[in-house]
C-alpha positions in Angstrom: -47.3 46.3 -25.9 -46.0 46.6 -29.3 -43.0 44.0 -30.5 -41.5 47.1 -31.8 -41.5 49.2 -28.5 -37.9 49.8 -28.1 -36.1 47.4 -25.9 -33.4 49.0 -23.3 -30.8 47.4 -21.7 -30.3 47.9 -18.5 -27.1 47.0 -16.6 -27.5 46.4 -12.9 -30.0 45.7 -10.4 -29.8 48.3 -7.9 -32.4 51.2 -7.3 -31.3 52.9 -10.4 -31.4 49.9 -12.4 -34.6 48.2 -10.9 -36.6 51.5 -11.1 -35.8 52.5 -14.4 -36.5 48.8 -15.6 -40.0 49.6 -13.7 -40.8 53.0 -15.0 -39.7 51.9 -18.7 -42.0 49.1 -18.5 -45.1 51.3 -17.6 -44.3 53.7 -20.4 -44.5 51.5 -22.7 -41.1 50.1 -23.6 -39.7 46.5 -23.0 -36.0 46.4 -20.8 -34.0 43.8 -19.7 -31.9 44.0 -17.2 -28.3 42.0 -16.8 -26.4 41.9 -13.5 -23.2 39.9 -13.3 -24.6 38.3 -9.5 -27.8 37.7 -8.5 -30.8 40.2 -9.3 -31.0 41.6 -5.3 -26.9 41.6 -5.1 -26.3 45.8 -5.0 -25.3 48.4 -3.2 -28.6 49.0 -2.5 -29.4 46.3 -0.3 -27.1 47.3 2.2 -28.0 50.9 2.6 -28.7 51.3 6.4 -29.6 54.4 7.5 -32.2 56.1 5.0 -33.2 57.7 1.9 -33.4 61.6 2.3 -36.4 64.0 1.0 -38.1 66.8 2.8 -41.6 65.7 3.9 -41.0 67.0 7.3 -43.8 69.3 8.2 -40.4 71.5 9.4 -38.5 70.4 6.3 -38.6 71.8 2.5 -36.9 71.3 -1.1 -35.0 74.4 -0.1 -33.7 73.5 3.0 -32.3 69.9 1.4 -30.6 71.9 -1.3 -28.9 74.1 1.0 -27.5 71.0 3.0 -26.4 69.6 0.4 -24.8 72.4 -1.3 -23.2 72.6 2.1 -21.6 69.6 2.0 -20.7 69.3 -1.9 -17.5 71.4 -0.6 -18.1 74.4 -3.3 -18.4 71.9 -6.1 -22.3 70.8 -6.5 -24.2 71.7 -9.5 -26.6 73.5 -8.6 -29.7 72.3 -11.2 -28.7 68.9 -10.3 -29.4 69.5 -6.6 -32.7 71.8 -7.7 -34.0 68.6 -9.5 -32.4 66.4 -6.6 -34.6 67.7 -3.7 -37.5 69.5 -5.7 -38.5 65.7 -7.1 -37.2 63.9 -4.0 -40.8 63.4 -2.6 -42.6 62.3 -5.6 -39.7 59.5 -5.7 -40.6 58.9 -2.7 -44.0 58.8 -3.0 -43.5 56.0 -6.1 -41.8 53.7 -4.0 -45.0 53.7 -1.2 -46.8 52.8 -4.7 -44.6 49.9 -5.0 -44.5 48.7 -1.6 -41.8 49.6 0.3 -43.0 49.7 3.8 -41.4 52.6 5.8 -41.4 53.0 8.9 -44.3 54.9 11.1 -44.5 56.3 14.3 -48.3 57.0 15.1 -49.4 56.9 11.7 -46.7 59.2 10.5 -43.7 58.2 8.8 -40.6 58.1 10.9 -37.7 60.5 10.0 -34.4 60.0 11.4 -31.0 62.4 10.9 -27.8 62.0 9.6 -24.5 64.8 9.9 -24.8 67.6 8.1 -29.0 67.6 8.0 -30.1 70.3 9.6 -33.9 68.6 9.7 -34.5 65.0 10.6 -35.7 63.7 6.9 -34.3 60.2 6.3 -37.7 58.3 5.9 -36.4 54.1 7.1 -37.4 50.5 6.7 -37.2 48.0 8.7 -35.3 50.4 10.9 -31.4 50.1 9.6 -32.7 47.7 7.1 -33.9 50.9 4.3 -31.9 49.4 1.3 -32.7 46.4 1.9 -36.6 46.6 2.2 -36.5 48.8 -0.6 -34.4 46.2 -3.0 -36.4 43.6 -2.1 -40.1 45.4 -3.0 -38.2 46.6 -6.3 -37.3 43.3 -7.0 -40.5 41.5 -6.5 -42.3 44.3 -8.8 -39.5 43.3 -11.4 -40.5 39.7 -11.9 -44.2 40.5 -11.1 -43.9 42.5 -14.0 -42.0 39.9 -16.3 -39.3 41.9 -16.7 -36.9 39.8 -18.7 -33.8 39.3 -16.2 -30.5 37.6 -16.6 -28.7 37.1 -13.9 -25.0 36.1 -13.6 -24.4 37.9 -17.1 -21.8 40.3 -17.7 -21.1 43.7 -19.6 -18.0 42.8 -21.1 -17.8 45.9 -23.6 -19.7 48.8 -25.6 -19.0 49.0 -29.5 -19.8 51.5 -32.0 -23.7 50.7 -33.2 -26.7 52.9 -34.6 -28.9 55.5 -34.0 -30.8 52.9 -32.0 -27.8 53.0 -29.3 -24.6 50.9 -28.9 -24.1 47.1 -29.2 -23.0 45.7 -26.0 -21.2 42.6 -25.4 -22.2 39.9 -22.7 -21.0 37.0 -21.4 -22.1 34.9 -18.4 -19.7 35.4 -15.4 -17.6 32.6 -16.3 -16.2 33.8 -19.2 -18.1 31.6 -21.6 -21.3 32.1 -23.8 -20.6 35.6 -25.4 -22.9 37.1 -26.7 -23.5 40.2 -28.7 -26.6 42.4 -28.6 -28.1 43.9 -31.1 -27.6 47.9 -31.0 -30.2 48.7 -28.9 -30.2 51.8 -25.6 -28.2 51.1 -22.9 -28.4 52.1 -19.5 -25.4 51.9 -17.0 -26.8 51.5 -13.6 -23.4 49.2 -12.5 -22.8 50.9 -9.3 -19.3 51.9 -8.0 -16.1 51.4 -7.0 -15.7 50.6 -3.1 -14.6 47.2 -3.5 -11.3 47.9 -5.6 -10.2 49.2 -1.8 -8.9 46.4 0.4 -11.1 47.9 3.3 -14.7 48.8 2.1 -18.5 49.1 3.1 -19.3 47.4 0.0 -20.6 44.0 -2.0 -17.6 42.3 -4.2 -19.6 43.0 -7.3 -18.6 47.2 -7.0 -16.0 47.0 -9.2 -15.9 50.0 -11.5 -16.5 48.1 -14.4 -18.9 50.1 -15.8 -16.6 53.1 -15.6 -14.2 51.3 -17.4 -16.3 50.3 -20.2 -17.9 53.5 -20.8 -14.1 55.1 -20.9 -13.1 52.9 -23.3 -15.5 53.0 -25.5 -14.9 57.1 -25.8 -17.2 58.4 -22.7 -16.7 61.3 -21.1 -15.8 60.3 -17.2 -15.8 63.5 -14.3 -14.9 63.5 -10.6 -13.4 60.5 -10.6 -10.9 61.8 -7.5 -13.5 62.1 -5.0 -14.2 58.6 -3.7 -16.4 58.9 -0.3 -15.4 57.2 2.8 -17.8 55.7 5.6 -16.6 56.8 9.3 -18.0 54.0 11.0 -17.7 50.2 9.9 -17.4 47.6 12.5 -13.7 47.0 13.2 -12.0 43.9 14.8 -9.8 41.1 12.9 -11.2 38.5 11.3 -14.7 40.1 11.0 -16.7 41.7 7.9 -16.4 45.3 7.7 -20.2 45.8 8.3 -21.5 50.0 8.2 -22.2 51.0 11.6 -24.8 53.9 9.8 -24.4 57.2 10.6 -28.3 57.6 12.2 -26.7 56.4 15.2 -24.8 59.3 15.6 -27.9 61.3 14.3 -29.6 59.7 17.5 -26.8 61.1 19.9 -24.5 58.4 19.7 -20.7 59.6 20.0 -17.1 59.1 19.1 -15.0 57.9 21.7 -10.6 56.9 21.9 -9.1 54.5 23.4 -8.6 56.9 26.3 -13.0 57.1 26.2 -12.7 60.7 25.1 -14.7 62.3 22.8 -11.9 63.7 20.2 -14.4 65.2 17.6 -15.3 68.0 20.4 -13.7 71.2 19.7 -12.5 69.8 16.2 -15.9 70.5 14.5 -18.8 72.5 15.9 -21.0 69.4 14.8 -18.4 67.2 16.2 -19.8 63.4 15.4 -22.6 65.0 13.0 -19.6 66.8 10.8 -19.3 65.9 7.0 -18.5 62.8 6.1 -15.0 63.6 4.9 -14.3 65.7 8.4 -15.2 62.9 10.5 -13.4 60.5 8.6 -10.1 62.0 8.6 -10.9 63.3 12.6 -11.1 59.2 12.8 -7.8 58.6 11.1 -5.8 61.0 12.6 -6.9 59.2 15.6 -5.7 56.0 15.1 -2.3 57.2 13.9 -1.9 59.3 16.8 -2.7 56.2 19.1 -1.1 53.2 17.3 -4.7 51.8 18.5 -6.0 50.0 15.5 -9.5 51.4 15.7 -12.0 54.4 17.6 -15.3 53.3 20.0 -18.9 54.2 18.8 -20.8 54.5 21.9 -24.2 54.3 22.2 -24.9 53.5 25.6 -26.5 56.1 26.4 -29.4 55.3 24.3 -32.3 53.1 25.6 -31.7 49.5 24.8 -35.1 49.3 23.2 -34.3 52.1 21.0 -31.0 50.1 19.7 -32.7 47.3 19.2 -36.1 48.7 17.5 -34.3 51.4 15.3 -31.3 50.2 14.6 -32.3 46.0 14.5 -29.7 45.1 11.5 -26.3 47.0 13.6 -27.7 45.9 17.4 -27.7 41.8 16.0 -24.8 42.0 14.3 -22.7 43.3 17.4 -24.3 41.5 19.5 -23.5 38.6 17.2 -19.8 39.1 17.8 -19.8 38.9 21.5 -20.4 42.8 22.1 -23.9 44.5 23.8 -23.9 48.0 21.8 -26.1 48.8 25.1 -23.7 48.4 27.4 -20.3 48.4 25.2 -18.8 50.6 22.7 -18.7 49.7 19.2 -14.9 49.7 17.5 -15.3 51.1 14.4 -12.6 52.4 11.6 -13.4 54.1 7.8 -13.9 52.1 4.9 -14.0 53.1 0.9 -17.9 53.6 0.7 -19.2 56.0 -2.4 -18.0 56.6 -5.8 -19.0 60.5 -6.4 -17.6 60.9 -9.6 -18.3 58.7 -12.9 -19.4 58.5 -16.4 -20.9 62.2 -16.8 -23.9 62.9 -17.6 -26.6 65.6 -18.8 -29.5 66.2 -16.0 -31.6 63.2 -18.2 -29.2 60.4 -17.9 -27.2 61.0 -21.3 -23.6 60.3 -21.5 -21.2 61.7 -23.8 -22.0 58.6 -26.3 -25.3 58.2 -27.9 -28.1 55.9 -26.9 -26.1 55.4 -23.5 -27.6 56.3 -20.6 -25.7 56.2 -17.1 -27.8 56.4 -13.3 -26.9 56.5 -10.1 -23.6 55.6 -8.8 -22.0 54.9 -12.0 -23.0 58.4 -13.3 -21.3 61.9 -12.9 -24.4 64.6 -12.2 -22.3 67.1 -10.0 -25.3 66.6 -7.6 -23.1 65.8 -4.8 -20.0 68.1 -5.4 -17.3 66.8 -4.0 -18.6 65.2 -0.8 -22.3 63.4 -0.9 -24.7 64.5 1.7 -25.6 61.4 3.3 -28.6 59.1 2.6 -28.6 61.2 -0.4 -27.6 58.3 -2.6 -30.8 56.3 -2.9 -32.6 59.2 -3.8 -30.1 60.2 -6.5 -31.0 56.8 -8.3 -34.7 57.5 -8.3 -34.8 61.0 -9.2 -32.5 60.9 -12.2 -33.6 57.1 -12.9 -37.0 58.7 -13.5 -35.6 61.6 -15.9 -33.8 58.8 -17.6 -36.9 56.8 -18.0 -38.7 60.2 -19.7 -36.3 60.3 -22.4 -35.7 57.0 -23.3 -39.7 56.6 -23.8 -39.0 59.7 -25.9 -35.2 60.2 -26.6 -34.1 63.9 -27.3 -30.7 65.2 -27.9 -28.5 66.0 -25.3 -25.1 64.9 -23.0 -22.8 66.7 -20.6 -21.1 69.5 -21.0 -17.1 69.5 -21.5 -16.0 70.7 -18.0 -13.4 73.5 -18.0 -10.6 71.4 -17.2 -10.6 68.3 -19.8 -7.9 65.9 -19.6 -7.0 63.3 -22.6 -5.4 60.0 -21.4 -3.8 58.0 -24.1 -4.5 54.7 -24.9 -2.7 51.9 -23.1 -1.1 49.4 -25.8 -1.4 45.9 -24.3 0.4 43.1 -24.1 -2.6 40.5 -23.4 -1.2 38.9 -20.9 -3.3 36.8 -19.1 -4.7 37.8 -16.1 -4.0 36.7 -12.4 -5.5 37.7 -9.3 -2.6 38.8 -7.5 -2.9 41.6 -9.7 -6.3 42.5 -8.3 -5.5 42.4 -5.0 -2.8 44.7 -5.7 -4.7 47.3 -7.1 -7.1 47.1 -3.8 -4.2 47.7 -1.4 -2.3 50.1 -3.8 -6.0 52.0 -3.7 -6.4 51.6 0.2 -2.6 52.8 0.7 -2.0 55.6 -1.8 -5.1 56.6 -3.2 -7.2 56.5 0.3 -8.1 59.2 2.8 -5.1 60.7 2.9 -3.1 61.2 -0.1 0.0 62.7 -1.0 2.0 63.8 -5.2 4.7 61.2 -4.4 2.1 58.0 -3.7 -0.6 59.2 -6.1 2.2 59.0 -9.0 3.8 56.4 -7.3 0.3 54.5 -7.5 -0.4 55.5 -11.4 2.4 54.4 -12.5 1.8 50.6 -11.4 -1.3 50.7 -12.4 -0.5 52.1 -15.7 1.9 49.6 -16.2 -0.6 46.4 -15.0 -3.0 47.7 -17.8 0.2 47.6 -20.3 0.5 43.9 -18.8 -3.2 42.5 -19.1 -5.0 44.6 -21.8 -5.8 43.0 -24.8 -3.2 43.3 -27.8 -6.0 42.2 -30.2 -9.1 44.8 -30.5 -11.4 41.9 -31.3 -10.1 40.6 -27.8 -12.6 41.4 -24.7 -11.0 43.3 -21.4 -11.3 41.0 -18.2 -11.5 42.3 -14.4 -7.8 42.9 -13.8 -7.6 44.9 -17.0 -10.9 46.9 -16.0 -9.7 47.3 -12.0 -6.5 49.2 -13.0 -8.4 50.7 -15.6 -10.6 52.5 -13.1 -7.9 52.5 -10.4 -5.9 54.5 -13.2 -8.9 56.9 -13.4 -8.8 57.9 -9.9 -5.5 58.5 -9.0 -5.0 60.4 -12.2 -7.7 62.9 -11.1 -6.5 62.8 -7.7 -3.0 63.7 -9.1 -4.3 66.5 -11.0 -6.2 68.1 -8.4 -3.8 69.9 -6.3 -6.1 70.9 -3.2 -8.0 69.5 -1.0 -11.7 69.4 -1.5 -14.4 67.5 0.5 -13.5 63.5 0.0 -10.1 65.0 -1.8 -7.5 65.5 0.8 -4.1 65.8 -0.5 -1.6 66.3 2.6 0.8 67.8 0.3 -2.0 70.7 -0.5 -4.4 70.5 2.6 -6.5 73.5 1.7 -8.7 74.4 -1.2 -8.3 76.6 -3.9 -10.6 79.0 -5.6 -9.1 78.0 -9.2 -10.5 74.4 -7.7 -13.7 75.1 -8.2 -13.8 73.2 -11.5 -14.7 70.0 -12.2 -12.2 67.7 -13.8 -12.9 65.4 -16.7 -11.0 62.6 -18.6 -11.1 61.4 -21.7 -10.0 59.1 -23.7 -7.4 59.5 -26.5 -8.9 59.0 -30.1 -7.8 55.9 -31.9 -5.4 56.5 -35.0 -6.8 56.0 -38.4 -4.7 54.0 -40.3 -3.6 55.7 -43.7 
């Protein structure tokens, strides 16, 4: 391998970030990745129920497309989605290369079903343990490889660099040690933004961050108003909100109130295997309706062995807080879950800024419209991880196209105040309250405004001055209500109770931009 092989950055160690380190490696070129926890700490690893591609003998591409067209909610782009299930099992087939041991069933890989699949085609590890098997092989090929890691290390910004890409600046997670790469390709594989909601399915390290950073330094950022929420986490005080995955429902188990009746029925003709964004609300409406602080998942009508075989990771960890999901219903209440929207990107991975590259989460495809299919997540990062992979081996021109409907935010002028984290945790509930399932004009603009004016508070007044956490949290948080403002309608994960149906003029995607800094005369 040549010293002079070009050297890509790549930040974060989920799938996106772990494969494309992998695939880089093979063609050629020498990454590193940096990930502000610990190399397995992602999304990722707690993905439960699957990772969707049709290799059903009663599946196909075409089928997968249409599902997920179905569910995107009018707004999926359709060559995303081609390239989505069309290359879904070769990912596939690369991670059996690698080691990730799916499950079987008589020699055949098992294949389980999630709402709104119309074929059973989630291919599952370990039974409910899929992104966790799969981080864990990833990870082990990483530092088989000698992949040069570092750990608890931090993007802290993207400057201006050369044709070679832009110069990012790190520091280790404490604050100290800054250091400042040389410009070099950089790929944003930082995940999303779940846990900038007070109740959320996911790790503390999904920030937004690399949303933020992108923005500021001039990226074009889409969709940011469709954040997905999860139907089912486990629900009682004092416990983690652990995913109750959706499979279960897939394997008949239902959706019970207080009252034990089945309130999706007659509400949906899926009823518990509805879209995401149906159930959800279907869940919420519930529990204002009934004051009662949560809905039952019961699945006592499956076989105990079945519980306990497929779905090993849920079964112990309700049984570990004094519940039998055999013989017991489940309480269960939604929780912030999936960032759809993003730094936007061409179908290769290229932002609207040079040498940088953004996968998965973090990125803006328009694969999943405005409501992801589910399991279709994990997929997502291969697929356009390995188109990523292609062109930075051999970089070509490219980036996404200006959507129809471009907003230009103006820069906040700071005050560089320094941070505190009752700041943070205001954004999460000002998120959870205003900016959640339900949203309204009055609490979106209610909920920009403070934000606005926390960024005023804690961004840098010095340019030479690096952004911390509170200033990137409102940052994002900013992002997402301000779409969420400007979309009038409601559209898949978008519900406005002010506007509660959709509109054909919002069949348009909506970016944002950031204002262009001033030259001084």
């Amino acid at each position: 391998m040549s010293d002079r092989a070009p050297r890509p950055l790549i930040v974060g160690s989920g799938i996106a970030g772990l494969y494309v380190a992998l695939r880089v490696r093979e063609m050629g070129l020498r990454p590193t990745i940096v990930t502000k926890g610990r190399l397995e700490e992602s999304n990722t690893r707690y993905a439960q129920g699957g990772i969707a591609a049709a290799v059903g003998p009663d599946d196909s591409p075409a089928r997968h497309l249409a599902d997920t067209v179905r569910a995107g909610a009018g707004l999926v782009d359709r060559a995303a989605a081609q390239l989505l299930t069309r290359d879904a099992p070769a990912r596939i087939a690369d991670l059996v290369r690698y080691g990730v041991p799916f499950d079987t069933v008589d020699g055949r890989i098992a294949l389980g079903r999630e709402a709104a699949h119309s074929r059973a085609r989630l291919l599952h590890a370990g039974g409910d343990a899929t992104g966790l098997s799969i981080e864990e092989t990833l990870k082990r090929r990483v530092l088989e490889g000698g992949i040069e890691v570092r750990e608890r290390t931090v993007l802290r910004a993207l400057r201006p660099g050369d044709r070679n890409g832009p110069v990012a600046v790190l520091s280790l997670a404490n604050g100290t040690a800054t250091e400042i790469e040389n410009p070099r390709p950089v790929v944003l594989a930082t995940g999303g933004v779940g846990s900038l909601y007070r109740q959320s399915s996911n790790p503390s390290v999904a920030t937004g961050e690399g949303v933020a950073i992108a923005f500021r330094a001039g990226a074009l950022v889409a969709d940011m108003e469709f954040v997905q929420f999860h139907p089912t986490a486990f629900a009682r005080a004092g416990a983690p909100r652990f995913l109750i995955t959706e499979a279960l429902r897939g394997e008949g188990a239902v959706l019970r109130n207080e009252a034990g009746e089945r309130f999706l029925v007659g509400q949906h003709p899926d009823a518990e295997l509805a879209p995401r964004d149906v159930v959800t609300r279907a869940i919420e409406r519930e529990i204002a309706r009934s004051t009662h602080p949560w809905v039952y998942l019961d699945a006592t009508a499956l076989p105990r062995e079945l519980l306990f075989t497929r779905f090993p990771s849920v079964s112990n960890f309700v049984l570990s807080h004094g519940l039998d999901p055999s013989r017991e219903p489940i309480p269960v209440a939604p929780v912030a879950h999936y960032m759809i929207g993003g730094v936007s990107t061409d179908l290769w991975g290229r932002s609207s800024i040079r040498g940088l590259w953004a996968v998965g989460e973090v990125a803006a495809t328009g694969v999943h419209g405005a409501n992801r299919l589910g399991s279709n997540s994990l997929v997502e990062g291969l697929v356009f991880g390995e188109r990523a992979a292609r062109d930075l081996h051999a970089p070509a021109p490219g980036g996404p196209k200006t959507p129809r409907r471009l907003v230009t935010v103006p820069r906040t002028e700071g005050h560089g105040i320094p941070e505190e984290q009752e700041l943070f945790e205001e954004i999460r509930g000002l998120l959870w309250e205003q900016v959640g399932i339900v949203r309204d004009g009055p609490g979106l603009a209610a909920a920009l405004a403070r934000f606005e004016e926390i960024g005023a508070r804690v961004e840098p007044a010095r340019s030479d001055t690096l952004p911390g956490p509170v200033a990137n949290a409102a940052l994002t948080a900013s992002l997402v209500a301000r779409a969420a403002l400007l979309r009038t309608e409601s559209r898949g994960a978008h519900y406005r109770a002010d506007h509660p149906r959709p509109k054909p003029s919002g069949r348009q995607h909506i970016g944002l931009q950031r204002e262009a800094p001033r030259r001084r005369g």
